[in-house]
C-alpha positions as CSV (number, residue, x, y, z in Angstrom):
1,X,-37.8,4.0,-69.7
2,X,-39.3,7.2,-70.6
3,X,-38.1,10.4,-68.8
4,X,-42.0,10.9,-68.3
5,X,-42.6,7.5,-67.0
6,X,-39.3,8.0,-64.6
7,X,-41.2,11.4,-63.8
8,X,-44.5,10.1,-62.5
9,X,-42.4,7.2,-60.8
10,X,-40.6,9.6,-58.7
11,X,-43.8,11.6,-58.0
12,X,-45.4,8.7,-56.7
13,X,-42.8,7.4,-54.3
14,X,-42.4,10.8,-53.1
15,X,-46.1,11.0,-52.6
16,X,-45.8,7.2,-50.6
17,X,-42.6,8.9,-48.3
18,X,-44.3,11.7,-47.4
19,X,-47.2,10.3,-46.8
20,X,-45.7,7.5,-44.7
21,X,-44.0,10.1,-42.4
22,X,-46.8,12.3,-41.9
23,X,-49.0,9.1,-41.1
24,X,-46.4,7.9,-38.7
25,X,-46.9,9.4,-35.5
26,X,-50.7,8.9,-36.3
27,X,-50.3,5.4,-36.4
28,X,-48.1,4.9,-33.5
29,X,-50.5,6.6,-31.2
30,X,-53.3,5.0,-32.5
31,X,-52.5,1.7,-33.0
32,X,-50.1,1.6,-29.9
33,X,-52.6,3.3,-27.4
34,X,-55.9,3.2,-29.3
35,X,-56.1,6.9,-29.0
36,X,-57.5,9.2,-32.6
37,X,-55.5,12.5,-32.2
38,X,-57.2,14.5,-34.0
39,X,-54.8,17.0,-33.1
40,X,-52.1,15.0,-35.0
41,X,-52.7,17.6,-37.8
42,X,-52.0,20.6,-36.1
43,X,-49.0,19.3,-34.4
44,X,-47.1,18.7,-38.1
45,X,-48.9,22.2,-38.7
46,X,-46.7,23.3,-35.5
47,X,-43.2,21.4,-36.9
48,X,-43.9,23.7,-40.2
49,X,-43.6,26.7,-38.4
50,X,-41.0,25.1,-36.3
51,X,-39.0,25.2,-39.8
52,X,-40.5,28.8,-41.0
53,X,-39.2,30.6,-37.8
54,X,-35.7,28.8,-38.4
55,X,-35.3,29.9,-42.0
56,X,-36.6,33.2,-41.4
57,X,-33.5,34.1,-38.6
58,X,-30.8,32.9,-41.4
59,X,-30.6,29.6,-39.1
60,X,-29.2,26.0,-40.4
61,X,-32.7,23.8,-41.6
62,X,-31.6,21.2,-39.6
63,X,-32.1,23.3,-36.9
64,X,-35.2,22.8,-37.2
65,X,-35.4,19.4,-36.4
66,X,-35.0,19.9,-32.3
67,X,-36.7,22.4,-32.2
68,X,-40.2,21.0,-34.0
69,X,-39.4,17.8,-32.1
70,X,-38.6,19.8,-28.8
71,X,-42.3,21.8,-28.7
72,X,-44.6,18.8,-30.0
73,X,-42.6,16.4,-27.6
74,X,-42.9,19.3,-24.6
75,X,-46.9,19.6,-26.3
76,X,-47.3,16.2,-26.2
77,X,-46.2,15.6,-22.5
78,X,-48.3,17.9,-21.2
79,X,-51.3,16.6,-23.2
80,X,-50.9,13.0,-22.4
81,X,-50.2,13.9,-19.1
82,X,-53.2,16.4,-18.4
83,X,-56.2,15.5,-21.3
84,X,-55.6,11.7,-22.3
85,X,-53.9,9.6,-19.3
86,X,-57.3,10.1,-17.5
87,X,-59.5,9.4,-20.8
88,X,-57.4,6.0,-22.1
89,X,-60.2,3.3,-23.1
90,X,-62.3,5.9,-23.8
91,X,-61.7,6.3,-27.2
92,X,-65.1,9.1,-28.0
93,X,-64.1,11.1,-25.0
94,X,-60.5,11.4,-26.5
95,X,-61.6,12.1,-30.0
96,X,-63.7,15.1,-28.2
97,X,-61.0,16.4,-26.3
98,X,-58.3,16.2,-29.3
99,X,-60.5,17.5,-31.5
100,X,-60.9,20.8,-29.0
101,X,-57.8,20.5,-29.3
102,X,-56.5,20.8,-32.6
103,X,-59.0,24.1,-32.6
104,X,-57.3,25.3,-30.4
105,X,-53.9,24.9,-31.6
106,X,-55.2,26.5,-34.9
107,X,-56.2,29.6,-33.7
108,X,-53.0,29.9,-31.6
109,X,-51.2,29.5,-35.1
110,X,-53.4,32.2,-36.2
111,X,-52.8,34.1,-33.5
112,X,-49.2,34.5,-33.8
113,X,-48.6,33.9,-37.6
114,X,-51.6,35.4,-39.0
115,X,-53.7,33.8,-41.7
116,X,-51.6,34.3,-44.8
117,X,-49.2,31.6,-46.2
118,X,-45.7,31.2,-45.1
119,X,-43.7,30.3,-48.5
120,X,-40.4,28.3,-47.6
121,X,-37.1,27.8,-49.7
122,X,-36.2,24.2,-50.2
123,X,-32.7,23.4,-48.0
124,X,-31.4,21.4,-50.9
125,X,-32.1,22.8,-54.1
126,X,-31.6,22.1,-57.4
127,X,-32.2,18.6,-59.5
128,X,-30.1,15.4,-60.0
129,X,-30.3,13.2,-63.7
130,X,-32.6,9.8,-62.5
131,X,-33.1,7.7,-65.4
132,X,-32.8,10.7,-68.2
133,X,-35.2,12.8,-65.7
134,X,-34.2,15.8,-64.2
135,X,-36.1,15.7,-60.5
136,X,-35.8,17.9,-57.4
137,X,-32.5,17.0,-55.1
138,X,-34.9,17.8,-51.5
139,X,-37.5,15.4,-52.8
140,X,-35.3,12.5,-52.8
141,X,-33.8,13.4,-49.5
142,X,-37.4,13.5,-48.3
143,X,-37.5,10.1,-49.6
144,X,-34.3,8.4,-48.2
145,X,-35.0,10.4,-45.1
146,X,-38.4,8.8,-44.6
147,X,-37.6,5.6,-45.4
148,X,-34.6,5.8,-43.1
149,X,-37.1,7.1,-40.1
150,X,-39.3,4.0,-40.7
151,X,-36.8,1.3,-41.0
152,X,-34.9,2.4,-37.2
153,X,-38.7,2.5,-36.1
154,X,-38.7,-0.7,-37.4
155,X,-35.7,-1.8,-35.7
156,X,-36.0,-0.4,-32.5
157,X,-39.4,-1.5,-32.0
158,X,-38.7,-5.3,-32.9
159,X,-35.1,-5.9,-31.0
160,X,-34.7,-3.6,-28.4
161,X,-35.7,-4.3,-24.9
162,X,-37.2,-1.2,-24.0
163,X,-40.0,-1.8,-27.5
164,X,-40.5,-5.3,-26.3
165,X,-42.1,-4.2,-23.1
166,X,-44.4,-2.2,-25.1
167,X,-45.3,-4.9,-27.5
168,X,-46.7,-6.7,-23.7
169,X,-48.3,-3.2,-22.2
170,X,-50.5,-2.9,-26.0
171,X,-51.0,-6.9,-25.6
172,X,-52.5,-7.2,-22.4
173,X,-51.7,-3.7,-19.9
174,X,-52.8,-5.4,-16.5
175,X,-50.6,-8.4,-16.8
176,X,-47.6,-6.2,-17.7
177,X,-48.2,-4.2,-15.2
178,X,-47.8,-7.7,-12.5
179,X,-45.1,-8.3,-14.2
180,X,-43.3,-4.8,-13.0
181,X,-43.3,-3.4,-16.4
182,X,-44.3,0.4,-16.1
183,X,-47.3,0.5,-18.1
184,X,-48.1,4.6,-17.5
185,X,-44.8,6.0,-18.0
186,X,-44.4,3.8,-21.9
187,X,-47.8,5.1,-22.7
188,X,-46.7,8.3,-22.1
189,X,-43.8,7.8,-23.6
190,X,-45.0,6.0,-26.5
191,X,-47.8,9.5,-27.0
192,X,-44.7,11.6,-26.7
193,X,-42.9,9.6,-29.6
194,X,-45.8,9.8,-31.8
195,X,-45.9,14.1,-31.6
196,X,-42.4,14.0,-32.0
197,X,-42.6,12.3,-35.2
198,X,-45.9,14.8,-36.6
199,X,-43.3,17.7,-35.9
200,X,-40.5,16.1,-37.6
201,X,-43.3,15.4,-40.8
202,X,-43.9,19.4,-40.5
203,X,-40.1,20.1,-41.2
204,X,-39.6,17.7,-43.4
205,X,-43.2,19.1,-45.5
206,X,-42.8,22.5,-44.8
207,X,-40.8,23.9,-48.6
208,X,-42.8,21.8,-50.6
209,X,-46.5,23.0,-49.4
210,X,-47.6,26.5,-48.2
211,X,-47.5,26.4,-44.4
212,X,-50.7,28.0,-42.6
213,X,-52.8,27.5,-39.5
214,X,-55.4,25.3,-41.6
215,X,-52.6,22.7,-43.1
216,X,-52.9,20.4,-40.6
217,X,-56.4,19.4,-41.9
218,X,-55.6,17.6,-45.0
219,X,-53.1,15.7,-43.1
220,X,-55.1,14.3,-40.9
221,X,-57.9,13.1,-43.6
222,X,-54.9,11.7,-45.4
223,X,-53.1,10.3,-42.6
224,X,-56.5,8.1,-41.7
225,X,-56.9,7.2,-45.1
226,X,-53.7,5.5,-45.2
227,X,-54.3,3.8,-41.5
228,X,-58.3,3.0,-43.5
229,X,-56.6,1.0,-46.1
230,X,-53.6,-0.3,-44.3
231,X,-54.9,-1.5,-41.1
232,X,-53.5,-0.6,-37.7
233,X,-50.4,-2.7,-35.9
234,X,-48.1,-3.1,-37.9
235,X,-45.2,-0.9,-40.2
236,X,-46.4,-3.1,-43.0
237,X,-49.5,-1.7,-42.9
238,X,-48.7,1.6,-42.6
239,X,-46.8,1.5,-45.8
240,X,-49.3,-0.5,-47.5
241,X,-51.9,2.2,-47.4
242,X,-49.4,4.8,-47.8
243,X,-48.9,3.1,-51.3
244,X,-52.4,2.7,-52.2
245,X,-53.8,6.9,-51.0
246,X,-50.0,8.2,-52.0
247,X,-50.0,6.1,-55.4
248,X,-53.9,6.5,-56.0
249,X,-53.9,10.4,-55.5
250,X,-50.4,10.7,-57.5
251,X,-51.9,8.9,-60.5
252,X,-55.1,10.2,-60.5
253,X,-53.9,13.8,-60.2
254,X,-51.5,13.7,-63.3
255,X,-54.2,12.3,-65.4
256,X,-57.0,14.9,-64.5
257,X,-56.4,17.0,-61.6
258,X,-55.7,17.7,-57.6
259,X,-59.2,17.7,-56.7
260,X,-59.9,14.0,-59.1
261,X,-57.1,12.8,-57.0
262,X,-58.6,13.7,-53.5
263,X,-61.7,12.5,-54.9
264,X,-60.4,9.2,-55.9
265,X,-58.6,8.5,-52.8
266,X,-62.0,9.6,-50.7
267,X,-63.7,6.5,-52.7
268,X,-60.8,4.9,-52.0
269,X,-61.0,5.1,-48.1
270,X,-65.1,4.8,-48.4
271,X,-64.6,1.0,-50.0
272,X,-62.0,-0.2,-47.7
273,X,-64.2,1.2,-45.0
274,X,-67.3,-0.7,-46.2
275,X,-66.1,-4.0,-47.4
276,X,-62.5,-4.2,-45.1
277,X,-62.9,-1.7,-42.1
278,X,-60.1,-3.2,-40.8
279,X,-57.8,-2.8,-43.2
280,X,-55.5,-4.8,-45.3
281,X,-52.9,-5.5,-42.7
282,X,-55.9,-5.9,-39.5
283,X,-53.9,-7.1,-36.4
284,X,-55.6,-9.5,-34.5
């Protein structure tokens, strides 16, 4: 194979991993609790500068880690707590309140950082030989780190007790809650998850795109894409549509442009939404 052709392979898995990860806490939120944060954006916005304000006092990266997961998890508690336990089945009214939300967080992140673009230097730098191609080391940790993430998801969620319960609160709430099962405190839980994993997206993001207050908006559009295509419920899903926008836009881009990409996965997300609104992977 072609160093070229190895090139564009690599771009496109990396553009699948990261869009997988970013997507993640999106889709467990949603698809576990049927709420649309709109905020989710602005919380991997917030595990961005989690990671800035860690390399910029001389700390370890991984540092950054616990701490982006520590404020969107605290964030996130107090939200569910406070804006969404008293709005669940209401999904407009949540929409509403997250979108006020995410201003909000914006202009707090403009607040304290300013509008200018925080430029980050990648934890694990230089390339490795794939194939005959040279390709960036922290890319493919973003890759095996993403696909790590998903696959304990994945385990955790289908064999342990604890994701078994939730599997019967998201299938039918009231009879789990006969049944003993503390339905309030797993959907809380379960929101808390979900920010946990947008701020671990923002640290894992945060060298390889300019962090700013208005980041978290192209996240989001691209995070519902994927859940568009995909279909809500399942990891397989997730991954599906993170392969269809990730590869779409990764193709697209390296034969024209950024904006033909963006373009071709908007058309993309408008089809599936017309003929499939559910999605490839629809649960249900």
């Amino acid at each position: 194979m072609e160093p070229v052709h190895v090139t564009q392979a690599l771009n496109a898995l990396y553009a699948i991993a990261s869009l997988a990860i970013i997507a993640l806490g999106l889709a467990v939120v949603l698809g576990l609790l049927g709420v649309l944060n709109i905020a989710h954006g602005e919380l991997v916005m917030i595990g961005a500068y989690c990671a800035y304000v860690v390399q910029a006092h001389g700390w370890p990266y991984v540092a950054a880690v616990p701490l982006a997961m520590g404020v969107c998890g605290a964030l996130g508690y107090v939200v569910e707590r406070w804006l969404i336990r008293p709005l669940y089945r209401r999904p407009f009214d949540t929409l509403v309140v997250t979108w006020g939300l995410s201003l909000l967080l914006r202009k707090c992140a403009e607040a304290i950082f300013g509008l200018g673009y925080k430029s980050l230097t990648e934890p694990i730098g230089g390339t490795v030989d794939v194939l005959g191609a040279t390709y960036p080391r922290y890319r493919l940790v973003l890759i095996a780190v993403s696909a790590a993430v998903l696959g304990g998801l994945v385990l955790w969620y289908g064999r342990s007790r604890t994701g078994t319960r939730i599997k019967a609160m998201v299938g039918n709430p009231d009879l789990a809650r006969a049944l003993g099962i503390p339905v309030r405190r797993y959907a809380a839980a379960t929101f808390v998850v979900g920010t946990c994993l947008a701020g671990l997206a923002g640290v894992l993001i945060a060298p390889l795109a300019p962090v700013q207050p208005f980041m978290g908006l192209d996240h989001i559009l691209m995070s519902f894409f994927v859940l568009v295509v995909g279909g809500l419920g399942s990891v397989g899903g997730l991954l599906t549509g993170a392969t269809a926008i990730g590869g779409t836009n990764s193709i697209v881009s390296a034969i024209s442009d950024s904006t033909g990409g963006y373009f071709s996965v908007l058309a993309l997300a408008i089809l599936f939404l017309w003929l499939r609104p559910r999605g490839i992977h629809a649960q249900g």
